[in-house]
VEXDREN-2710 file (C-alpha; in Angstrom, 1 decimal):
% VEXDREN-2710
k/r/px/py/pz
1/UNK/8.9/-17.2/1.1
2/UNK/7.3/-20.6/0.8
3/UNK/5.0/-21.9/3.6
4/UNK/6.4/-24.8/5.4
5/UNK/4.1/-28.0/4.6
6/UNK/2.7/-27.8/8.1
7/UNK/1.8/-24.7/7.4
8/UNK/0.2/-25.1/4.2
9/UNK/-2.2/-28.6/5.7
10/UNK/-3.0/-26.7/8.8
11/UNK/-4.4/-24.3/6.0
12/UNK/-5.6/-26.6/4.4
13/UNK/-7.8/-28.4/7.2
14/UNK/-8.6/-25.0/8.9
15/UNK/-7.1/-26.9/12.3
16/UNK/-4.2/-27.7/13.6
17/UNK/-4.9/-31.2/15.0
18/UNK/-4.4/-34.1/12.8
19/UNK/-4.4/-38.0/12.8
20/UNK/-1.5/-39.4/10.9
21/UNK/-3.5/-40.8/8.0
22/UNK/-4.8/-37.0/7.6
23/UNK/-1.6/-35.3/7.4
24/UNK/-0.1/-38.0/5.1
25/UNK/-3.0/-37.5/2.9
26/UNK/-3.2/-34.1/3.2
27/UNK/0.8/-33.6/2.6
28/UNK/0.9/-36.2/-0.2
29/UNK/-2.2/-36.6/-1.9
30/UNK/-3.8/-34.1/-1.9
31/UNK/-1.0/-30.8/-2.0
32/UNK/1.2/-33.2/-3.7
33/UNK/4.0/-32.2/-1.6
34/UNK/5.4/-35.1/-0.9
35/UNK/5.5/-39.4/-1.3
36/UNK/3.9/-40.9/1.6
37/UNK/7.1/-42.4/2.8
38/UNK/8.6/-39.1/3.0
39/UNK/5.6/-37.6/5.2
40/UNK/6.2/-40.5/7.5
41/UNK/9.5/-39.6/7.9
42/UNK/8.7/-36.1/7.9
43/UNK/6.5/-36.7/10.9
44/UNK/9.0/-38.3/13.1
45/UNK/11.3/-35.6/12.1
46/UNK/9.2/-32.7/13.2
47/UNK/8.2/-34.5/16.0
48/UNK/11.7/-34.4/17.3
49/UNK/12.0/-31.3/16.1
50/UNK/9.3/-29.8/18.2
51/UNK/6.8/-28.7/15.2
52/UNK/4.7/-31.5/15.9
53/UNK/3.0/-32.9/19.0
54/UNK/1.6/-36.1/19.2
55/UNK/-1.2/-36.1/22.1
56/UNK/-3.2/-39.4/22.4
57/UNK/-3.1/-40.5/19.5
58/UNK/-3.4/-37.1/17.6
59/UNK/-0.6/-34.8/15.9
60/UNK/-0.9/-31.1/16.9
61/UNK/1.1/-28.3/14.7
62/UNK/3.0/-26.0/16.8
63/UNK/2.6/-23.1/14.6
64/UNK/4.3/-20.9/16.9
65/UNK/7.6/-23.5/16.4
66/UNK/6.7/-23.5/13.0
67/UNK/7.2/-20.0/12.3
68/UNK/10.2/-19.6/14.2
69/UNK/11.8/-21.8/12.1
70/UNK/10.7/-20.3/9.0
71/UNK/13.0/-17.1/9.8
72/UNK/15.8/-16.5/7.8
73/UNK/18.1/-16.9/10.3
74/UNK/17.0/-20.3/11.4
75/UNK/17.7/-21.6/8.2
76/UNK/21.3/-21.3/7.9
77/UNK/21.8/-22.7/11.3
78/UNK/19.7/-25.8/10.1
79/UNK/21.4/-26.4/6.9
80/UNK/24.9/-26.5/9.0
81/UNK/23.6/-28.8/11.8
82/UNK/21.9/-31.0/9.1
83/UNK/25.6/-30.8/7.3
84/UNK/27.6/-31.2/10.5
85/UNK/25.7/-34.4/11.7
86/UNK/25.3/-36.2/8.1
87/UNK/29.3/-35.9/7.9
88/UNK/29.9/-36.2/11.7
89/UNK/31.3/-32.8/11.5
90/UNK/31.9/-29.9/13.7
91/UNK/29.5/-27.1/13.1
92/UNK/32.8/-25.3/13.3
93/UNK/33.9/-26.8/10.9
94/UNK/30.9/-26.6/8.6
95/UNK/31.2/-23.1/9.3
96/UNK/35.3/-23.0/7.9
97/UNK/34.1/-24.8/4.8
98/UNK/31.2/-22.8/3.7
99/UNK/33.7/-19.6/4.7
100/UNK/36.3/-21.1/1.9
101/UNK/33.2/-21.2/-0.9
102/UNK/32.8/-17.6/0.0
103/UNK/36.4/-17.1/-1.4
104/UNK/35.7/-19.0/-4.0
105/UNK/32.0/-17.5/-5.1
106/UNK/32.3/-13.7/-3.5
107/UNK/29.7/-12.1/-1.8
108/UNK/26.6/-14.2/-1.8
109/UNK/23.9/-14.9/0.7
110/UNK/25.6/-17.1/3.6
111/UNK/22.3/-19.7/3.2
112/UNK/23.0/-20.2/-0.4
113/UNK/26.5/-20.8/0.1
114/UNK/25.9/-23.3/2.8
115/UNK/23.2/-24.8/0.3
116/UNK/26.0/-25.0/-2.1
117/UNK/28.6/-26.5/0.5
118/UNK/25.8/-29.2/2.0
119/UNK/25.4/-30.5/-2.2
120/UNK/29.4/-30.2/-3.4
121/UNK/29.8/-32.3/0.1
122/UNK/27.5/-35.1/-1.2
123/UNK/24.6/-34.2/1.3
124/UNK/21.0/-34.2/0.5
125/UNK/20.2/-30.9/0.5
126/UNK/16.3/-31.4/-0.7
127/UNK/14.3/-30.3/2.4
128/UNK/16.0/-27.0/2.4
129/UNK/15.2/-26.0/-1.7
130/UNK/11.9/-24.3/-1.3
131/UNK/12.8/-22.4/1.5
132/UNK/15.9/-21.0/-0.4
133/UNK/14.8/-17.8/-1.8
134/UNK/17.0/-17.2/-4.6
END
């Protein structure tokens, strides 16, 4: 499964406390991961998200957050929250759509059809790609 980017610059930096220049340099320049807009908005993301810390000044990784959401699991619930709220959505109803694709395409993995649903809906389904194991 692919490391999440937090993962890989905690790696990468053999620490897990950052300033934000050095986790947009480490995330854009030098893994090449991402633009440096999109680590800035990557940061206030897992910030809310709970992956990230910010303590005087400093970012701090919480790994242990960080793996959780790396399971399996926690993937297709994210893909139909991050569905339900770009359409304003139930996660019911996210639910009820991606179960209609599954008439449609048979018996494939629930996360890929919800992959599938999130990009026929017009959603941008780009943070979720490399963690896709397909």
């Amino acid at each position: 499964m692919a490391m999440h980017p937090l993962e890989e610059a905690v790696r990468v930096k053999g620490s897990t406390e950052f300033t934000r220049s050095e986790l947009v340099g480490i995330l854009s320049f030098r893994l090449r991961r991402f633009s440096v807009g999109e680590v800035k908005r990557l940061i206030e993301e897992w910030l809310s998200e709970g992956l990230l810390e910010e303590r005087e000044g400093k970012l701090y990784v919480n790994l242990e957050a960080v793996e959780e959401r790396e399971s399996p699991e926690n993937l297709l619930g994210e893909m139909v929250v991050h569905i339900a709220r770009t359409l304003g959505w139930t996660e019911l109803e996210v639910m009820e759509g991606i179960k209609k694709l599954r008439e449609r395409y048979g018996d494939i993995d629930e996360r890929i059809l919800a992959y599938l649903f999130g990009l026929e809906m017009g959603v941008d389904m780009s943070r979720f790609k490399d963690r896709l194991e397909v």
